[in-house]
N, C-alpha and C positions, 0 to 999 in steps of 0.2 A: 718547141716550134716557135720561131720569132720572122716578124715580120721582114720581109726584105727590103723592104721599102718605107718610105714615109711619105705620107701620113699613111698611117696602117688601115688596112682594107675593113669593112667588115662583112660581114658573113648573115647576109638575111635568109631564112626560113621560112616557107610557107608550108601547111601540112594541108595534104589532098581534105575535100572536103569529105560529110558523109555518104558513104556505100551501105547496101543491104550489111553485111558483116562488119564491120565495124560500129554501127549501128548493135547490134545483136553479141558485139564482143568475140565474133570469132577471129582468129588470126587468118587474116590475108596477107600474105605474103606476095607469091609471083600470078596468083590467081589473076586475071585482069578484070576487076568488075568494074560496071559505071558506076557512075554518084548518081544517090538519089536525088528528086525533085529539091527536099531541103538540101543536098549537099551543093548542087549549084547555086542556089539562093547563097549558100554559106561561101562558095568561092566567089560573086557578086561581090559582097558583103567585104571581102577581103580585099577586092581591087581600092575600097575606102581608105584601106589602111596602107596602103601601099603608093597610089597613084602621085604623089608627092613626092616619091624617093625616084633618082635617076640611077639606072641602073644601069651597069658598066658592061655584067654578060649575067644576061637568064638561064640557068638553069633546071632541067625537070626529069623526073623519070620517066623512063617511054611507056610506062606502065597506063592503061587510058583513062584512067581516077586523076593521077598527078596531071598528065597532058590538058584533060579539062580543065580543073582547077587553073592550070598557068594560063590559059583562053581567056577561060572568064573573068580571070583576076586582070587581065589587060596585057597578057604575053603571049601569043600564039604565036610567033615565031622561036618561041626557046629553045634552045639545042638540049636533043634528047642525052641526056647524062648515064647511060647503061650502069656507071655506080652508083647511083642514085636511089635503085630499085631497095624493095624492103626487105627483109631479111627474109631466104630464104626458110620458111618451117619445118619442113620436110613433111614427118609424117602428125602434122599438128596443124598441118592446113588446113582451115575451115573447122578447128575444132575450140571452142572457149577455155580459157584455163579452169572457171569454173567446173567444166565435163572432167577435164584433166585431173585437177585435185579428187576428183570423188575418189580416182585411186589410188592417187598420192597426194593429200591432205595435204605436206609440206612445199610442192612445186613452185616454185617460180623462175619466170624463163631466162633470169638475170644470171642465175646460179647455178640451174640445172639443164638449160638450152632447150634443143630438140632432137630425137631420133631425126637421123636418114636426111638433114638439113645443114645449113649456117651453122659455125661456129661461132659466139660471138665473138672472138678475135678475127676472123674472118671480115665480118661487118664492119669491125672498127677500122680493118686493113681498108676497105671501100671507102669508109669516110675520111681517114689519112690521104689518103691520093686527093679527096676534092680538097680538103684544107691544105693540103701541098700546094694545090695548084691557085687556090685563091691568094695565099698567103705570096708566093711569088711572079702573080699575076702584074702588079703597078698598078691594079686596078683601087675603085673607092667603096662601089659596093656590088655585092654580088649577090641573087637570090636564087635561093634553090628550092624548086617545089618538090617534093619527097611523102614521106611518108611516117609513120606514128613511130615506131619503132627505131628504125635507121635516125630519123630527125634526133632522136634523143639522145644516141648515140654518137651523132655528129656534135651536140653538144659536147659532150664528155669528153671526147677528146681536142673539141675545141680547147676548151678549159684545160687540157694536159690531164686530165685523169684518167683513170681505167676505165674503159667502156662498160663494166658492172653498173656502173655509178650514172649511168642514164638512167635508171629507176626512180632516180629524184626527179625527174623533169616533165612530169607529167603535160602531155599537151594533146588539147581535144582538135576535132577535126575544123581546119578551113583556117587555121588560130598562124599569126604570125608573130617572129621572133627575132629580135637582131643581136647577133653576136660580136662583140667591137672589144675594147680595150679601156681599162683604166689604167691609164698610163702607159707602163709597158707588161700588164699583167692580163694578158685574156680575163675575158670578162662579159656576163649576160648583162648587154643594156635594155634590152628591153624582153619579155615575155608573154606570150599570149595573150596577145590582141588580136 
C-alpha cells in the first residue's frame, strides 16, 4: 500500500476507553456496553492528547464505548465507520482467554481465532478498506476511535504485515497512536499516549 498523494496522510487511533469487560479481560466484541466512570475520565484524559491535532475526517465505531470516547475526546459529530467495529468472537463473547486456556492451555486468539466468529483475515479485510480509504483520501490526518483488538490489527496492516502480528501492539484502553511514515516506509510515530 503506498500513498497517493503527498505529503502522506497519517492514520491516528484512539482506543475506546474502559468498560465493565475489558476491565475484567473479557472479549467484547459487538456486545455494546458503556464505559465506566474511569473510562470517560480516560476518554477526557485523551481529548489532552489530541486537542492540538486538526483533523481532516473523524472516524468511530457506532458501537456506544467507541461513540463516547470520540464525544468526550472532543468529536461528537464523527461518522459512524460500521468497519470500525471490533472483531466479531462469536462463541467467546464475554469470555476471558484466561477461562479459555483452562481448556486449552496453548490458546491464543492470534493463532487459533474463535468458534462461530471473525476470521482474522476477515478483520484485516475491515481494516484494508479504512487504510484504503485514508491512504487515498488527499487527506493530512485522519482519526479513528475503535477498539483493542481491530486497533491492533489496523496497525499491522498499516505497516504491510500479517494481521497475526497485531499481537505485538499492545494498547490499553483511552491510549492514542499515530500511524505516519518514515519516509516512504509506513511506520509507528507515535504509541500509546
Amino acid at each position: 500500500m503506498t500513498a497517493a498523494t503527498s505529503p502522506r496522510p497519517q492514520l491516528w487511533i484512539l482506543r475506546h476507553g474502559e468498560t465493565e469487560w475489558s476491565k475484567s479481560g473479557q472479549y467484547t466484541g459487538l456486545t455494546d456496553l458503556p464505559l465506566t466512570v474511569e473510562g470517560e475520565q480516560q476518554a477526557v484524559e485523551a481529548r489532552k492528547v489530541l486537542e492540538s491535532i486538526d483533523f481532516d475526517l473523524v472516524l468511530t465505531s457506532p458501537l456506544r464505548r467507541a461513540r463516547r470516547t470520540a464525544e468526550l475526546a472532543g468529536y461528537p459529530e464523527a461518522v459512524h465507520e460500521p468497519l470500525a467495529v471490533e472483531w466479531n468472537y462469536g462463541d467467546y463473547e464475554g469470555i476471558s482467554s484466561d477461562l479459555i486456556r483452562k481448556d486449552n492451555p496453548d490458546y491464543l486468539i492470534w493463532t487459533d481465532g474463535v468458534p462461530n466468529g471473525e476470521t482474522l483475515d476477515e478483520v484485516a479485510a475491515r481494516a484494508d478498506k479504512i487504510i484504503g480509504r485514508v491512504l487515498e483520501s488527499g487527506m493530512d490526518n485522519v482519526l479513528v476511535v475503535a477498539h483493542g483488538h481491530f486497533s491492533r490489527i489496523l496497525t499491522a496492516r498499516w505497516l504491510e504485515m500479517d494481521a497475526r502480528e497485531g499481537r505485538h501492539f499492545i494498547l490499553g484502553t483511552a491510549k492514542v497512536c499515530t500511524l505516519g511514515w518514515d519516509k516512504r516506509t509506513p511506520a509507528i510515530v507515535r504509541w500509546g499516549l
